[in-house]
C-alpha positions as CSV (number, residue, x, y, z in Angstrom):
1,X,29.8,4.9,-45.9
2,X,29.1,1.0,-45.1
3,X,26.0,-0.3,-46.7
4,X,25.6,-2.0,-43.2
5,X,26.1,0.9,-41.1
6,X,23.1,0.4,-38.3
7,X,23.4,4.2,-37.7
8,X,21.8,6.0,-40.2
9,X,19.3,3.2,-40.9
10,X,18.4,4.1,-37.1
11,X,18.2,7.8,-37.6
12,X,15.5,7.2,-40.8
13,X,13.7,4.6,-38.7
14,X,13.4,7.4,-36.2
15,X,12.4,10.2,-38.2
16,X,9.9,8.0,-39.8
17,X,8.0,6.9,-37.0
18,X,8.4,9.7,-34.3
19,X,9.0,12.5,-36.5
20,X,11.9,14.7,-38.0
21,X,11.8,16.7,-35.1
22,X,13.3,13.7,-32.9
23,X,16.4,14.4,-35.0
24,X,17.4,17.7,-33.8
25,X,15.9,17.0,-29.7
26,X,18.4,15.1,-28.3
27,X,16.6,13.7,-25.4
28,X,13.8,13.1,-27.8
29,X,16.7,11.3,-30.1
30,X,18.0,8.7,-27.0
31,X,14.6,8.0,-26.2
32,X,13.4,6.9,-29.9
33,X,16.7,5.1,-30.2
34,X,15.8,2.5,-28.1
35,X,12.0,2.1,-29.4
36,X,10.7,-1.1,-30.9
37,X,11.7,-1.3,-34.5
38,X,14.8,0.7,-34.5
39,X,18.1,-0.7,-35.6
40,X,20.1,-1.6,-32.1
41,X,23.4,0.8,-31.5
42,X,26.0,0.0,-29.5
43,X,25.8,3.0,-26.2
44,X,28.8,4.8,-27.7
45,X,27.4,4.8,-31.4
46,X,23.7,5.9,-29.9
47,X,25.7,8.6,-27.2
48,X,27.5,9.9,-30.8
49,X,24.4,10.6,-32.4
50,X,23.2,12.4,-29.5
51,X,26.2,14.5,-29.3
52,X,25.7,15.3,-32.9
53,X,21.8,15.9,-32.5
54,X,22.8,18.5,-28.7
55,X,25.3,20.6,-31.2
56,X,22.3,22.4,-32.8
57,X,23.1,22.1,-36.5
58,X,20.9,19.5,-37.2
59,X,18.7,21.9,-38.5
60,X,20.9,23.7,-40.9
61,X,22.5,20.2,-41.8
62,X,18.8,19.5,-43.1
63,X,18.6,22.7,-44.8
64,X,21.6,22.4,-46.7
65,X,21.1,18.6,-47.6
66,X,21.9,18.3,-51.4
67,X,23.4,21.4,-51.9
68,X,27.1,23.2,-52.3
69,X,26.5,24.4,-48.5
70,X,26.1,20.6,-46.9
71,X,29.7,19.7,-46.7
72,X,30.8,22.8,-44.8
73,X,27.4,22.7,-42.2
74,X,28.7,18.9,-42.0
75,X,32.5,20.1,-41.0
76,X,31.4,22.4,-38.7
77,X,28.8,19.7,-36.9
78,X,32.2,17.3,-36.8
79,X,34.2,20.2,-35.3
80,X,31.9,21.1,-32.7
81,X,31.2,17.7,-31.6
82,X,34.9,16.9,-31.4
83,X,35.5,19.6,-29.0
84,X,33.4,18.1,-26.6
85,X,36.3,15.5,-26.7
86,X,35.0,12.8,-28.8
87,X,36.9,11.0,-31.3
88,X,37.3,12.4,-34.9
89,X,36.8,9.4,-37.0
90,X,33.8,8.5,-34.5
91,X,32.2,11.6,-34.7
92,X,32.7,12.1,-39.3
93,X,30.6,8.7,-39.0
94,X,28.4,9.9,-36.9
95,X,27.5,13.2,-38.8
96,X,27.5,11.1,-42.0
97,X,24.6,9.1,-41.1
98,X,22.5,12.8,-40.5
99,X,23.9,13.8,-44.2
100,X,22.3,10.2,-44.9
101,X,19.3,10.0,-43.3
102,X,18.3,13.9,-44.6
103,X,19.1,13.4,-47.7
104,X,16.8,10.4,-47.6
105,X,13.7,13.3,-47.8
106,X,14.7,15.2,-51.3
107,X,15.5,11.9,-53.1
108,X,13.3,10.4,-56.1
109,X,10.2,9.0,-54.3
110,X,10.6,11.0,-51.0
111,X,8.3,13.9,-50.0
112,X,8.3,17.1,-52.3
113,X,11.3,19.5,-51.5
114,X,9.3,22.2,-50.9
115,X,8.3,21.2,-47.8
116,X,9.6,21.1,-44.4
117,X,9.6,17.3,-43.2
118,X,12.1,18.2,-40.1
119,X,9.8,19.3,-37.1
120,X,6.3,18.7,-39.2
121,X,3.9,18.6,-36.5
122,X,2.7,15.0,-34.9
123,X,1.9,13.4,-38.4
124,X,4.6,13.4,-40.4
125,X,3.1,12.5,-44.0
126,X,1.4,16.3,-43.1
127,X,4.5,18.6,-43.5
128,X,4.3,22.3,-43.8
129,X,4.8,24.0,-47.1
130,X,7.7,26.5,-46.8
131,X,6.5,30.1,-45.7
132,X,2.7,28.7,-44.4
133,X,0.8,30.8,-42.4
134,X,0.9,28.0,-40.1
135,X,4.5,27.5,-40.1
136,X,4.8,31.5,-39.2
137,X,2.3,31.0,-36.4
138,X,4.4,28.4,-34.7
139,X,7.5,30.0,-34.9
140,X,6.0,33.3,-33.3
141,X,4.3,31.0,-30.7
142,X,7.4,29.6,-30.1
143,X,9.5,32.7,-29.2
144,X,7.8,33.1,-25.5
145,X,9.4,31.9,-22.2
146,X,8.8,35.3,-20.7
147,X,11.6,37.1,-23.0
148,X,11.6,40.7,-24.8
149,X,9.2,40.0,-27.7
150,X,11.3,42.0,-29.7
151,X,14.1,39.8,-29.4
152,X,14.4,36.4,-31.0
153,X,16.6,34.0,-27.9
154,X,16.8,31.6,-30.5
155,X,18.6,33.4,-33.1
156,X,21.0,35.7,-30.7
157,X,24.4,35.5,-31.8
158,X,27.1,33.2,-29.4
159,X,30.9,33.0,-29.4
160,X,30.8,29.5,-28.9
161,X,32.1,26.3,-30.7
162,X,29.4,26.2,-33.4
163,X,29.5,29.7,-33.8
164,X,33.2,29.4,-34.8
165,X,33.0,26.6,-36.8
166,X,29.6,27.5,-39.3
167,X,30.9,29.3,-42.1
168,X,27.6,31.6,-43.1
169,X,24.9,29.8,-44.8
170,X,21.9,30.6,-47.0
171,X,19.2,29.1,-45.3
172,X,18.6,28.0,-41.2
173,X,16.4,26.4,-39.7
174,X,15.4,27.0,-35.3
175,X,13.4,24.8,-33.4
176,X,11.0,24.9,-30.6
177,X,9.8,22.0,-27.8
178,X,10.8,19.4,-30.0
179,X,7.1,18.9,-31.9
180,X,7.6,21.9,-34.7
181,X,10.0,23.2,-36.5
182,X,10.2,26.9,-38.5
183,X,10.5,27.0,-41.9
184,X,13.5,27.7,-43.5
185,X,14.8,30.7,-45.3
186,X,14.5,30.2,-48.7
187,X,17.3,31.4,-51.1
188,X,16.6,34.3,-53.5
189,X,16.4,33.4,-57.3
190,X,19.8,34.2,-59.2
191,X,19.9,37.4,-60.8
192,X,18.9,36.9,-64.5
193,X,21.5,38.4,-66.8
194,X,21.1,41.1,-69.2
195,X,21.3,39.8,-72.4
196,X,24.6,41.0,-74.4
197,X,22.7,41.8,-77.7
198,X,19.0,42.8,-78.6
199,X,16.3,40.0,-80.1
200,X,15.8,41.9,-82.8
201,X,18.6,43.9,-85.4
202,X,20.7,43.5,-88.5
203,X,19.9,40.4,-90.5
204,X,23.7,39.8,-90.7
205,X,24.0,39.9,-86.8
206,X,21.0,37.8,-85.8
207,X,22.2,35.1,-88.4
208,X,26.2,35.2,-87.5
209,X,27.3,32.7,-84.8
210,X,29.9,35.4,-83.7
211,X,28.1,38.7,-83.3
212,X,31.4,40.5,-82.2
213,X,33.1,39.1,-85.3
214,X,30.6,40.5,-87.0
215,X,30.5,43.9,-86.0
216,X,34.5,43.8,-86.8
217,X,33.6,44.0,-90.1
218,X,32.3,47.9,-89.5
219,X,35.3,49.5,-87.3
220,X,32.8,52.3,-85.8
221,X,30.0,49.3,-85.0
222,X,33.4,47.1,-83.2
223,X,33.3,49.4,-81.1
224,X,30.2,50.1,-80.3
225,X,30.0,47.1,-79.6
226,X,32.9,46.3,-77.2
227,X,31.8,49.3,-75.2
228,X,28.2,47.8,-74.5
229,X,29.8,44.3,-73.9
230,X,32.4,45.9,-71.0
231,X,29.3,47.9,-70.0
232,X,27.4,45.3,-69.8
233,X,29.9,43.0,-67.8
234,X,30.5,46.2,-65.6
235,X,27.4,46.1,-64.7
236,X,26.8,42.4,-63.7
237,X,29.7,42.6,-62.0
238,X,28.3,45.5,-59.6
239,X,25.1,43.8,-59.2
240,X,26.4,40.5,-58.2
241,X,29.2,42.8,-55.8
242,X,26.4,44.7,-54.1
243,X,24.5,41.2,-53.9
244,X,26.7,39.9,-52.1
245,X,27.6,42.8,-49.9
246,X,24.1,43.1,-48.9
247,X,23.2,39.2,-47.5
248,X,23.3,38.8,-44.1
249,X,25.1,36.0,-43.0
250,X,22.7,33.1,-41.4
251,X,21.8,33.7,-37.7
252,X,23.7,30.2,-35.7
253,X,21.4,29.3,-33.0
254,X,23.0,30.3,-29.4
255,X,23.2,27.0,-27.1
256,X,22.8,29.6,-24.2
257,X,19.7,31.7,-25.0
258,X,16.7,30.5,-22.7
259,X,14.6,28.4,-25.3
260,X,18.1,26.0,-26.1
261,X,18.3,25.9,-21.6
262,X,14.8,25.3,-21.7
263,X,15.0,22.5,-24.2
264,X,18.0,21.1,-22.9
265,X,16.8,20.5,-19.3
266,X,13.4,20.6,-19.5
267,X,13.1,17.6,-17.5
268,X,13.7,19.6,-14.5
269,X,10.4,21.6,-15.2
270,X,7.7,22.0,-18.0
271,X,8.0,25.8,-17.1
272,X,11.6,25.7,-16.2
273,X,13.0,29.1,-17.4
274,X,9.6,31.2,-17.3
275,X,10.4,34.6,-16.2
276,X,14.2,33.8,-16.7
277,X,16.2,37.3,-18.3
278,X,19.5,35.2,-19.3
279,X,21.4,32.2,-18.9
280,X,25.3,32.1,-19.0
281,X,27.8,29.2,-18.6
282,X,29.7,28.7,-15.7
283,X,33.1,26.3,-15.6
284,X,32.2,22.9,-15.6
285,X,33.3,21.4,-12.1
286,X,34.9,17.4,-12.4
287,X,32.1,14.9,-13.5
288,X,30.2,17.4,-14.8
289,X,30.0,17.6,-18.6
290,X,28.0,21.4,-18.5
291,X,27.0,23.7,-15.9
292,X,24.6,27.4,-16.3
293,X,23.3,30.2,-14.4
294,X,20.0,31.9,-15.1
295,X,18.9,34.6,-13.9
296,X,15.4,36.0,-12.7
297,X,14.7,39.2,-11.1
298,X,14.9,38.0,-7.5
299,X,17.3,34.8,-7.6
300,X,19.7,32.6,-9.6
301,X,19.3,29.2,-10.9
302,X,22.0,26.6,-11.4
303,X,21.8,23.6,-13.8
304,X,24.1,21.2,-14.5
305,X,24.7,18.1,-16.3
306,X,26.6,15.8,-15.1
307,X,28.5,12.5,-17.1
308,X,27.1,10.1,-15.3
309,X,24.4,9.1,-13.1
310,X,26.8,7.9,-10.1
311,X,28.6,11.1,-10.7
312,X,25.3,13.0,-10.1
313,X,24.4,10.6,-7.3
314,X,27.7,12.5,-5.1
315,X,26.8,15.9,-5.9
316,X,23.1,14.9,-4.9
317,X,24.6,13.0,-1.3
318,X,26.5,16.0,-0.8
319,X,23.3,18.8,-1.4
320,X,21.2,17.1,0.7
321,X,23.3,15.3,3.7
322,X,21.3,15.9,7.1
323,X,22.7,18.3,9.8
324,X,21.7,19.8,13.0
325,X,22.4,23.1,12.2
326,X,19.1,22.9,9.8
327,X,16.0,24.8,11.1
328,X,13.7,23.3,8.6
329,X,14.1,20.8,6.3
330,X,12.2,18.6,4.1
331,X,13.5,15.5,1.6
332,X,12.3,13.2,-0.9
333,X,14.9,10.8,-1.8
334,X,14.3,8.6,-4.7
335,X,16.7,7.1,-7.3
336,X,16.0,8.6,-10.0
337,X,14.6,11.6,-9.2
338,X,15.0,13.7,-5.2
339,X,14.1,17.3,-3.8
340,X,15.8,18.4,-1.0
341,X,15.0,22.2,0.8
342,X,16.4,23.5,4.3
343,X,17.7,26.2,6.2
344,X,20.4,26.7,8.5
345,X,20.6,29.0,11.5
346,X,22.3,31.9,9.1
347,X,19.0,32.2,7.8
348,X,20.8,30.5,4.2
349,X,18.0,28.3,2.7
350,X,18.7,25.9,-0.7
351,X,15.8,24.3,-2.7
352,X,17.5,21.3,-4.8
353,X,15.8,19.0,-7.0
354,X,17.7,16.6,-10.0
355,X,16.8,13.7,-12.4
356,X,18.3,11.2,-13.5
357,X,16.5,10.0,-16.6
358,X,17.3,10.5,-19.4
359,X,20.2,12.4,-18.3
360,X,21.8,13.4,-15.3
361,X,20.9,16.8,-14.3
362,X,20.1,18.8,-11.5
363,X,18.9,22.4,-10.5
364,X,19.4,24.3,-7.1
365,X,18.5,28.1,-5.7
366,X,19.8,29.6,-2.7
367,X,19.6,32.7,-0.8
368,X,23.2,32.6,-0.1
369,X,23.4,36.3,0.1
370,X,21.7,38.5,2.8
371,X,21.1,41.8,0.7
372,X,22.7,42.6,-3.0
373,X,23.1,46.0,-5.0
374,X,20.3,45.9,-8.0
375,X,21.4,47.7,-10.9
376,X,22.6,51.1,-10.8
377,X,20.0,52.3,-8.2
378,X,21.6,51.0,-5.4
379,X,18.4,49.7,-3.8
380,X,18.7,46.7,-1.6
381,X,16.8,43.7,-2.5
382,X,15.8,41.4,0.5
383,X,16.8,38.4,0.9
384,X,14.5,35.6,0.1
385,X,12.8,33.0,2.1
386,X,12.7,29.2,2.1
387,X,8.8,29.3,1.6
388,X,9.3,31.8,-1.8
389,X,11.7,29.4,-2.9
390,X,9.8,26.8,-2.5
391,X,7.0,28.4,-4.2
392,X,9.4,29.6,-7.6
393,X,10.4,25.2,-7.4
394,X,6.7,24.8,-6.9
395,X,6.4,27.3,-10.6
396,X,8.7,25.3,-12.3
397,X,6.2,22.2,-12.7
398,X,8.5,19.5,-12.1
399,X,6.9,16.0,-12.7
400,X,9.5,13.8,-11.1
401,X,8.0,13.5,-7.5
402,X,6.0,15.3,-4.9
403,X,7.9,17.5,-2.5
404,X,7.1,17.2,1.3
405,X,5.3,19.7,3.1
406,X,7.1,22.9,4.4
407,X,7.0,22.8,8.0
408,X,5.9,26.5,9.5
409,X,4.9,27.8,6.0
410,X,3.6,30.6,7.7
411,X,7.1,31.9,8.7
412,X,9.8,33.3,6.2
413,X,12.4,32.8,9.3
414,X,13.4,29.6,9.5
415,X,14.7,31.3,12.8
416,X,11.5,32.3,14.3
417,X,9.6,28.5,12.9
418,X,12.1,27.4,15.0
419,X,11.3,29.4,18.3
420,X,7.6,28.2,17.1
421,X,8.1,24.6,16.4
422,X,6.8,22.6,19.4
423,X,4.4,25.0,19.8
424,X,3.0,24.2,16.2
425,X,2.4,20.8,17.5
426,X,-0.8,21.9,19.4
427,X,-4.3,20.5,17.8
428,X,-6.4,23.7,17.0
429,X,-4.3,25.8,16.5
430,X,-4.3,29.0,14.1
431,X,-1.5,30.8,12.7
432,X,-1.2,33.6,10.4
433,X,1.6,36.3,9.0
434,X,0.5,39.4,10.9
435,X,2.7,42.4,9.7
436,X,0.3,44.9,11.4
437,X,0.7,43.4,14.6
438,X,1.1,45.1,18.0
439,X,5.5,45.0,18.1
440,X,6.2,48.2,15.6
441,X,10.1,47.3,15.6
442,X,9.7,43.6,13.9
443,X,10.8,42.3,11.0
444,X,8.7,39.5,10.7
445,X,5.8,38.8,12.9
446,X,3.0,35.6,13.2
447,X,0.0,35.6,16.0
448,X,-1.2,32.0,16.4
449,X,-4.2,31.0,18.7
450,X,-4.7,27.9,20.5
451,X,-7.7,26.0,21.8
452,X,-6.9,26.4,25.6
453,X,-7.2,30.3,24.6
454,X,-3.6,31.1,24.7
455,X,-2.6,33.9,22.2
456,X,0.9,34.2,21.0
457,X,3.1,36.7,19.0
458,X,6.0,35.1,17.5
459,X,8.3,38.3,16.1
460,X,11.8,38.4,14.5
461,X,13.0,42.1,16.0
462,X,14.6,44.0,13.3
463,X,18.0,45.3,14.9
464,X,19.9,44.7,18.3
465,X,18.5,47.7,20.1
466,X,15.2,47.0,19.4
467,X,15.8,43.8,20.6
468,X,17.0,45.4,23.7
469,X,13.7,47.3,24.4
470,X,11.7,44.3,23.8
471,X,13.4,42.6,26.7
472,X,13.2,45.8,28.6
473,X,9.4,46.6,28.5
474,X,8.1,42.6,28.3
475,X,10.5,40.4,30.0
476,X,11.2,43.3,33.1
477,X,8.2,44.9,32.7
478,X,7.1,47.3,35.1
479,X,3.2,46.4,35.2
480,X,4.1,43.1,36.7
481,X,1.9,43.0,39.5
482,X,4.4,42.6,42.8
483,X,5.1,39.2,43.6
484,X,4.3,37.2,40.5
485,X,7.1,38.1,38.3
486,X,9.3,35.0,37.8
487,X,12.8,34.1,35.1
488,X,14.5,31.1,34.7
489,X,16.9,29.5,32.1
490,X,15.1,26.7,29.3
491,X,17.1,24.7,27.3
492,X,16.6,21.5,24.4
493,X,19.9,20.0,24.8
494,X,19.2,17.7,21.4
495,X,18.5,20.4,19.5
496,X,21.9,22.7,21.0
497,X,19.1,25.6,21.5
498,X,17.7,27.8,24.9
499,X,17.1,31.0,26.2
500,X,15.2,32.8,28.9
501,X,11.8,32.2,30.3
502,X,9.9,35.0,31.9
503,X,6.4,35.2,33.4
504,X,4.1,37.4,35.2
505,X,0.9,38.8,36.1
506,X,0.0,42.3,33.8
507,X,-1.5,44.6,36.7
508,X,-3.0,47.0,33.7
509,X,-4.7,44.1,32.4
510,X,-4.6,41.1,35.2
511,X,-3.6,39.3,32.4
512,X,-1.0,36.5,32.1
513,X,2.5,37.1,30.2
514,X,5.0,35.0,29.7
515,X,7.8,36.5,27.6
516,X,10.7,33.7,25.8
517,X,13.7,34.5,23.3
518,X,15.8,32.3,21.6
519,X,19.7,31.7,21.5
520,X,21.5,28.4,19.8
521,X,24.1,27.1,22.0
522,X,28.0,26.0,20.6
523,X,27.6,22.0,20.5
524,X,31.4,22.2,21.2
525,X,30.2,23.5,24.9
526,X,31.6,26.6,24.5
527,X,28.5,28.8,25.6
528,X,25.5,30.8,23.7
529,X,26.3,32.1,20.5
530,X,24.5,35.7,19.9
531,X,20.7,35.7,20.4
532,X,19.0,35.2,17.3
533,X,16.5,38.1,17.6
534,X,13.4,35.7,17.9
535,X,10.9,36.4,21.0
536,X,8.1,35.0,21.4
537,X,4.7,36.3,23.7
538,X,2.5,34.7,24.9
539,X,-0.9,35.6,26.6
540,X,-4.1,34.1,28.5
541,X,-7.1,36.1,30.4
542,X,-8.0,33.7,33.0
543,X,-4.7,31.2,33.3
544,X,-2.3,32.4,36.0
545,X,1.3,32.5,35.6
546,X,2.2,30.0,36.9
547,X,-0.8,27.7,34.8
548,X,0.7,29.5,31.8
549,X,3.9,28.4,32.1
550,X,3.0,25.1,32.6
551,X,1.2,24.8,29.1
552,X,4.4,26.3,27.8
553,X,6.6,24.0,29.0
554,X,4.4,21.1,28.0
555,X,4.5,22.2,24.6
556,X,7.3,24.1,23.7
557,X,10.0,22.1,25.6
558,X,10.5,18.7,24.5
């Protein structure tokens, strides 16, 4: 390698002043890279190192430094970077200033080899002596992120690029968050061999240089003597056979299991992946350099990096693009960082969120599907709302920005907020979920109160029929007190939404009623679409109908 190469100079100035554990984190890597004091690379040299620090053999490329295993852990670094289409002379530099810069720790004058200086804690003249208690309790600490403690997601076995390429190993070495790093699996001692003739014996045979030729010279002792020696050899030969039979082959750490997700887009959340079960890769789309699915119990979650920032920048344009067929919706666009979440009339809600530094990546949830089979049970699993998605995004601890508030929290229907949303408007007004309410046949219902002593009962009926006897018993009702029973037609043209108005006078209670439903309109003109199942009713002790409806109109219509 060139004396003058800046790249491995750069990788010991890192490890030096941020740590070892820089080395094998590559957004830890690009960071350090460009801190004061560090040799300057040219983007391509500084995007190979990276590349070579994201294939997760760093740590076994430490491991092996200065032995017979380092130039086939090197190889297999080279082969898996290349895949990822880089170029092949590139990339052997590349993983030659790694060999350099770890070797740099076992030479004459570097820190004792029996310790691990990759990953030693936030002072690196204080590594961790191989096997410490301390070392063990890290690692343990490490294996979390809501998983089956009896698994290890770090050391699951992958068909991927570096599984194919590592040829077994001796010794590996996982990581965690990028501040510690296990210690290594030390090699067992060679087996000592069994010494082909006694300390002690003959004169003649513990003073000849040739003990066989020796024990020629008495036929009967010759062969004696060959016997033991092929014994002997036998022997050796079935220890070092059943040696080798019996060593496991060295665990390669799986890109996919949910501490390498977690580490790998971790600026999306501090808790990204808690309560995750897997993660799987998808097929890259164009621009986009990698792209996973995770699942939880209730809900998937897609992350993707892309190869650019303006690449990510049209996926984000696309995601969160305005329309009018959102019911609620809430943005905050910055450029480097943007949330996005909203609903459509379907009752499909998305929660998106990406950054952009220091690399493009993003993360979205929807609940694209109404119900889904679970397992081998068969239940059905109900769909989820826009306010529990916002509350898993709000779970994931994302430090880029502060989302907007969710308008009608109170409602999972986007549908029914809707119905609700001038109406929300009001100054003193209450609302709450009230699944005990009085309408037995709702999906969803909310009973809000309002300083002029209006009560109303938002409700999302749960089927057509029931739908039907709702307008049946409420909207004709046959308590209306003779005379005061009025309908008409109300309509927000803006918003392509109406339905029908209905108000009377209860004669069992002398009560005011007014009775509303909601049904979104074809903007091409073509007439209502199919109610949406949202009613809405409203009532007042001392207003008459007509006064009611009035307050209504002055609030719910815009």
């Amino acid at each position: 390698m060139d004396a003058h190469d800046p790249m491995p100079a750069a990788l010991t100035r890192v490890a030096a002043t941020h740590g070892g554990a820089a080395l094998i984190d590559p957004v830890a890597l690009r960071a350090a890279l460009g801190a004061t004091g560090v040799p300057r690379l040219a983007p391509h040299e500084a995007d190979l190192l990276v590349a070579v620090s994201g294939s997760g053999l760093v740590p076994r490329l430490r491991s092996a430094a200065g032995t017979a295993d380092e130039d086939a852990v090197a190889q297999a670094a080279v082969r898996v970077v290349i895949a990822e289409g880089h170029s092949d002379v590139a990339v052997r530099r590349a993983v030659d200033a790694f060999v350099t810069a770890l070797r740099g720790s076992a030479r004459p004058g570097g820190p004792d080899p029996s310790t691990v200086v990759l990953g030693s804690g936030t002072d690196p003249t204080k590594p961790w002596p191989i096997g410490s208690a301390e070392a063990r309790t890290k690692l343990d600490a490490f294996h979390g992120l809501d998983a089956d403690p009896t698994q290890d997601p770090v050391l699951d076995t992958v068909s991927t690029a570096a599984a194919a390429a590592l040829t077994p190993a001796p010794a590996g070495l996982s990581w965690d968050d990028g501040t510690d790093v296990s210690a290594p699996v030390t090699p067992e001692p060679p087996v000592t061999p069994i010494p082909l003739v006694a300390p002690s014996g003959p004169a003649d045979l513990r003073t000849v240089g040739n003990p066989l030729a020796a024990a020629l010279r008495n036929g009967r002792t010759a062969v004696v003597a060959l016997c033991v020696a092929g014994a002997t050899a036998a022997a050796i030969g079935v220890i070092a056979l059943n040696r080798d039979d019996a060593q496991e082959p060295a665990p390669v750490v799986d890109r996919f299991a949910l501490s390498q997700v977690a580490q790998r887009y971790r600026e999306l959340g501090a808790a990204l992946l808690t309560g995750a079960r897997r993660c799987v890769p998808l097929a890259p789309q164009v621009g986009e350099v990698e792209r996973v699915r995770c699942d939880f119990a209730d809900r998937t979650l897609d992350l993707v990096q892309y190869g650019s920032a303006a690449q990510l920048r049209l996926e984000r344009a696309r995601t969160v693009d305005s329309t009018i067929e959102w019911v609620r919706f809430g943005q905050v666009l910055d450029r480097d960082a943007t949330f996005s979440m909203h609903e459509d009339r379907t009752g499909t809600a998305t929660v998106y969120w990406d950054s952009v530094l220091p690399r493009p990546q993003s993360a979205v949830m929807t609940n694209s599907t109404r119900s889904e089979e679970t397992g081998e049970t068969g239940a059905a699993m109900a769909r989820l709302s826009l306010p529990e998605l916002v509350d898993f995004y709000d779970g994931r601890r994302f430090g880029g920005l502060t989302r907007p508030e969710l308008d009608a929290a109170q409602f999972r229907s986007g549908v029914l907020a809707d119905l609700a949303q001038n109406d929300l408007n009001e100054r003193e007004m209450q609302c709450r979920a009230d699944p005990g309410g009085p309408f037995r046949r709702a999906a969803e219902q909310v009973t809000c109160t309002f300083r002029e002593g209006v009560t109303a009962w938002y409700v999302l009926v749960e089927d057509p029929d029931s739908y039907a006897v709702y307008r049946k018993d409420i909207a004709s009702s046959a308590n209306a007190v003779p005379g005061s029973h009025h309908s008409e037609a109300w309509e927000v043209t803006t918003d392509h939404k109406g339905g029908t108005l209905t108000y009377y006078e209860e004669s069992t209670t002398s009560q005011s009623v007014l009775y509303s439903e909601l049904s979104y309109r074809d903007p091409a003109g073509q007439g209502p679409q199919e109610p949406t199942l949202a009613i809405a009713v409203y009532r007042h002790p001392t207003m008459s109908p007509a006064q009611l409806k009035a307050w209504w109109h002055r609030t719910a219509v815009d």
